[in-house]
Each structure stands twice: as C-alpha cells, then as structure tokens.
N, C-alpha and C positions, 0 to 999 in steps of 0.2 A: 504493500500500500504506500509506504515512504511517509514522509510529512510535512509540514510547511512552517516550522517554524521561524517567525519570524519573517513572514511572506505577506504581502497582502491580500494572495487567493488560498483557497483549501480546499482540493481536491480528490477526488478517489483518484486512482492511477491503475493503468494496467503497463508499469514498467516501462515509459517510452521516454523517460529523461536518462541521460548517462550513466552507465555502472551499476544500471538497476539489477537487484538479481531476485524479483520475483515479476515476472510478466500474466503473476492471474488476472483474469476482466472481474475486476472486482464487482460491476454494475450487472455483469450476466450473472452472478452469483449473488448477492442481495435481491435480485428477483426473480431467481428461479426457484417455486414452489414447491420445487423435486428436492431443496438442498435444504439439511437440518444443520443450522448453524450448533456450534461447539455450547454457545452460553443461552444459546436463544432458540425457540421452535421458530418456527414459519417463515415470510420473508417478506419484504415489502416490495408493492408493485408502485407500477407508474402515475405520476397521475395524470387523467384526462387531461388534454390537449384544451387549454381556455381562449385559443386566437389559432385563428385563420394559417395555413403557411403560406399564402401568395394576396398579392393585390386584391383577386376576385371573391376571397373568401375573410377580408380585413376588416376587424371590428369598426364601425363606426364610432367615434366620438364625437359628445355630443358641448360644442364649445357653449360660454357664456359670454357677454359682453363684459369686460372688468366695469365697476361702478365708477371708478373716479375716469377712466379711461373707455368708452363705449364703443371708441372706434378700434380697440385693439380688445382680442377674445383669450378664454384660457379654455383647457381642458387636459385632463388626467386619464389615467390609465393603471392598474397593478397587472403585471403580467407574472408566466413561468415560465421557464424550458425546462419543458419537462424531459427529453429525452435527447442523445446526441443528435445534432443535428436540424432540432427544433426550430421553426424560425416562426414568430409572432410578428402580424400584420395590423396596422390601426388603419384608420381613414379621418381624415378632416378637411371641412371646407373652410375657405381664407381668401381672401383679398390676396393682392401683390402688395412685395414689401419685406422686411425686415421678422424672423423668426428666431424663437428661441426653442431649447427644446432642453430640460432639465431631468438627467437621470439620476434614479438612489436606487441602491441594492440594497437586498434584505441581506442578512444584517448589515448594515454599516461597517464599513472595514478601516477599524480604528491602530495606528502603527500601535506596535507589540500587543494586541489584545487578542483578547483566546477568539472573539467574536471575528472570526473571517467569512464572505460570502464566499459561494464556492462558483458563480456563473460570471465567467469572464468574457463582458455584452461588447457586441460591435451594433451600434445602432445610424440607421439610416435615412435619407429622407429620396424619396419618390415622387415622380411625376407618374400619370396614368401608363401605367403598361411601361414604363420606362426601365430599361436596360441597365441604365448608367446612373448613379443617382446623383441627385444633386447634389448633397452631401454626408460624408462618411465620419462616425466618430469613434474610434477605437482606440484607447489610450496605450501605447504599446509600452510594454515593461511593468503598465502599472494597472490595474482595475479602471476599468471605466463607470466614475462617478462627478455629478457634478453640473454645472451649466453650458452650452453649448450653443453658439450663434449661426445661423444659417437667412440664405435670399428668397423667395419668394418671388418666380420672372412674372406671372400672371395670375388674376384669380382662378379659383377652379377648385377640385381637390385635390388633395395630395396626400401621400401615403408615408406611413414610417414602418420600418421592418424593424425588429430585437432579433440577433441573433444570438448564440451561446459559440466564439470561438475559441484556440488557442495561439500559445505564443513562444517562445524560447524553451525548450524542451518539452513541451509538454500540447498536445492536443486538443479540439472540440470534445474531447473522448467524454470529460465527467465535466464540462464547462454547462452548471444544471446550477436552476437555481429562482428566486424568486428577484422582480425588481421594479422598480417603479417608475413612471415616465409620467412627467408636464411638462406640457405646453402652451406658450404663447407668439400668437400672430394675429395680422390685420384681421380684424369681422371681415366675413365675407358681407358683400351688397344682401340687403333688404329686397327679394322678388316682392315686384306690387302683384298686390292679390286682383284677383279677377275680381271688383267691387260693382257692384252695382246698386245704382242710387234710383229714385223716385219721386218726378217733380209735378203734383198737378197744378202748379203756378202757370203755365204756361201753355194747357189745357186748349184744346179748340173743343166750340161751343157749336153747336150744328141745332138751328132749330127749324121745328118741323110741326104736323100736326098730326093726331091719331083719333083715335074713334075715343069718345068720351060715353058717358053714361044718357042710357035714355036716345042714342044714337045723334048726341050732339057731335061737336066733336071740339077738341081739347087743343091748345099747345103743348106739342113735347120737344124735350132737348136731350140731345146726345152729346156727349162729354169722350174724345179722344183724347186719352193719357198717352206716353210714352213711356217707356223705363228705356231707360239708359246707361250706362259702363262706365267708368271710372278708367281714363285711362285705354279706353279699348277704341279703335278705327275700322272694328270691323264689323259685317252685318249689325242689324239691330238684334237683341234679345228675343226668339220666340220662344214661346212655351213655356212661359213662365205664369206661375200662378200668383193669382192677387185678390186678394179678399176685398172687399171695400162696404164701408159700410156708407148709406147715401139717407139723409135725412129733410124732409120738405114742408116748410111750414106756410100757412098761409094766416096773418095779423088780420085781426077786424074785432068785428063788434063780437064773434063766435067764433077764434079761431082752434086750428085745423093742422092736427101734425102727422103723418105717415112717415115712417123709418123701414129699412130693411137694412139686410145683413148680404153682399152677393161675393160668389169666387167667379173672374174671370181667367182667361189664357188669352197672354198676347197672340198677335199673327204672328205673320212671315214679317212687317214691316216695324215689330218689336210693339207695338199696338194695342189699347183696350179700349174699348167701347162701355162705357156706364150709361146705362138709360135711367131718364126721370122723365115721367108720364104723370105730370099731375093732371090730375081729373077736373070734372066739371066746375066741382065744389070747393077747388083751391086756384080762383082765376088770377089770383096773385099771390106771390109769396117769394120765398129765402130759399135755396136748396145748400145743402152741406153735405161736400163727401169725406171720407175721414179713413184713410187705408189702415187697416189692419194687420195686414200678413202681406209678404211678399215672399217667393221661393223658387229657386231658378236653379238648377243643377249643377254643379262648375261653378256655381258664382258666392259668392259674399253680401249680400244684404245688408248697406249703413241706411239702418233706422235714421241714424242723429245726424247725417249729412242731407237726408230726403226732407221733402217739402209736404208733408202729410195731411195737408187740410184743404179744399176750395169752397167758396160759397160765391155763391153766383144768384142771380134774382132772376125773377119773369115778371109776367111778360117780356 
C-alpha cells in the first residue's frame, strides 16, 4: 500500500511509484465481495456515479443573481469520483465575460495533518461539444484546491468536467474522492416571456340594430377587442380565451340593470367580438365590460399591465 506521509495527497497504490515491492490492486481487493479481509468481514463497494461523464449527460446548475451584484450569478456543486477514471460533468448558463471557478476537496488538505484528500482533480471549463477547453486547472506537484480565473468569449452555456488524475509517480489508479466546486460569472440575459396584455381602451364600437321585444326593434352594439403581445411582431393571438363580464344600465325615473358573465375565442385576426343588445326597455343607458380571465397557450397573461374596464353609453 506505501504511505504518504507528509504528502499533500493519500492514496491506495497498487505499487507504481519506485522501488515499490508490493504491486497488489488494493481497490480490486476492498471491493471484491469474494475476499475476507484479515480484521474485517465483507468489503466495501463503489458508490453510485452522482454526475454525468460527458457534456450530454452534465448536471445542470442552477445559478442565482448575487444580491449586491445582479448582473454577475453564483452556483455550486458537491461532487465524487467514485471510480478510476470517473469524470463528472456540470452545465451552466452565462453571459460573456470574466469567470471564476473555486475548488475545495473533502477533506481539506492541511500541511502535516493526518486529514489528507485522496482525489487529485484536474478541473475544466467547456464550450458545447468542445474538444479543447477553454481552460485547464491542474495544480501539478501539488492538490488542486483553491480559486481559479477563466474568459467567457460569448453567452451560451458552458460546461465544467472534474476529473480524478495522476502525477509524479503515481496514477489516476486511487485518484477517488469527494470535492466541491463554485462558481461565479456574468447572468446570463433575461429571455422576454411571450407576455401578452389586454387593452379594451381602444375598443371599436360597431352599432347596429336587432329585433327588440314585442317585435320592435332595438339599438345594438358590438364591441371589437384585441389582445395583443408584449414584444411579439408576429401574427395576432388566436385562440385564446376570455371571459368578460358586460354590465348595462339604463338611469330614469325606474331604472334598469342586466349583467352577464361570457367566454369568448379570438379569430385568426387575434379578435373578440362582445355583444350588448339592450332591449326595448333600456333606450338609454351606460354599458360596462370588465375582463375577467384571459388564457392563451405559450403565453403569459399581465393582468396589471392590461387595461380591464370600458364603459361606453347609447344611444
């Protein structure tokens, strides 16, 4: 096995530094179930794999905005290598610009203290599918722990790999271990949501007449709303639903109020049509429509940027 005293790593060995004279695979032996240790039954296995080994299967992280700093994000990670050869994948999205990227290993690897880690990490930073990374941290001779600066050419996401290597006599062989990663870089841009707002300010008023009671006949008016996007230049909104509720009073010596409650669907021209048919018995009066609900598939609905009221008179 050997030893490391006085080392800043600590590892199993299967004999591949100089002058070694025992070559057993110390890691096929602590996990093979077949073998009854001398002090101890049983044997200890591996553990589950907790990240990804390539870009396509890379944990995502999930950044914040720093409070005093909004336009630069943070995010963390605790990772393992669990077995030679392990390689642990993140993912994060960022702006262009200036990053950092800050590793700790578990334990902490304090000079002369019994507490050594035993995974000796080369950690890297990645563009999509990229070959060559953009930058490599591997502190050679000594444990890689600590703060680390790296660029950022565009926004997008970008990837960081942990791997477990070796270095001056010694191997990836038992380069195993746990370790920690934060990170800081630019917020990625704020995508605008597909918003869509609601103005019947601006309302066209179409009037008409229909059959009243007693086969008189009445003024009616048709009220064409719009909804419209936030941001969007293309087609208008169809198919979207809209409740409205429409109230019409008529003032006098006797007056006179009728309410309802209606769901319509725009057109193809993003379009609603509200009918008010006052009757015989309200030859004048106030109408009030008052939206309720809006809901549109793909879209975002600002109640508190719409215009939710019109009142309109007749004749």
């Amino acid at each position: 096995m050997g030893d490391a005293y006085k080392k800043n790593i600590s590892q199993f060995s299967k004999g591949e530094y100089p002058n070694a004279n025992n070559q057993q695979d110390d890691l096929a032996i602590i996990t093979d179930p077949t073998k009854q240790m001398v002090n101890a039954l049983g044997f200890l296995a591996y553990r589950a794999d907790d990240h990804g080994n390539s870009f396509l299967q890379a944990s995502p992280l999930i950044g914040t905005p720093i409070a005093a700093n909004p336009a630069r994000s943070k995010a963390a990670a605790v990772g393992n290598i669990e077995r030679t050869g392990d390689s642990d994948w993140l993912s994060f999205s960022a702006g262009a610009g200036a990053g950092s990227v800050t590793v700790a290993i578990t334990p902490p690897t304090v000079a002369l203290n019994n507490h050594r880690a035993n995974v000796d990490l080369r950690v890297e930073v990645h563009t999509v599918g990229g070959l060559v990374p953009l930058a490599t941290f591997n502190s050679a001779g000594a444990i890689l722990n600590g703060t680390f600066t790296f660029n950022l050419p565009a926004a997008g996401t970008y990837y960081i790999s942990a791997t477990g290597v070796g270095d001056t006599d010694y191997s990836n062989y038992a380069s195993l271990g746990e370790y920690g990663i934060a990170l800081e870089y630019p917020s990625p841009a704020v995508a605008a949501a597909n918003e869509i707002r609601l103005s019947l300010f601006n309302s066209t008023i179409v009037k008409g007449t229909s059959p009243g009671l007693l086969g008189t006949t009445t003024t009616s008016y048709r009220v064409n709303a719009t909804l419209v996007a936030k941001n969007q230049a293309a087609a208008p909104i169809a198919g979207a639903t809209i409740t409205v509720g429409s109230t019409w009073a008529s003032p006098g010596y006797n007056p006179l109020t009728t309410s309802r409650n209606v769901t319509y669907t725009t057109s193809s021209a993003g379009t609603f049509q509200v009918f008010l048919s006052p009757n015989s018995t309200l030859p004048i009066g106030v109408a009030t429509l008052t939206v309720n609900s809006v809901s549109a598939p793909g879209y975002t609905y600002n109640s508190l940027a719409s215009q939710l009221a019109y009142t309109f008179n007749w004749p």
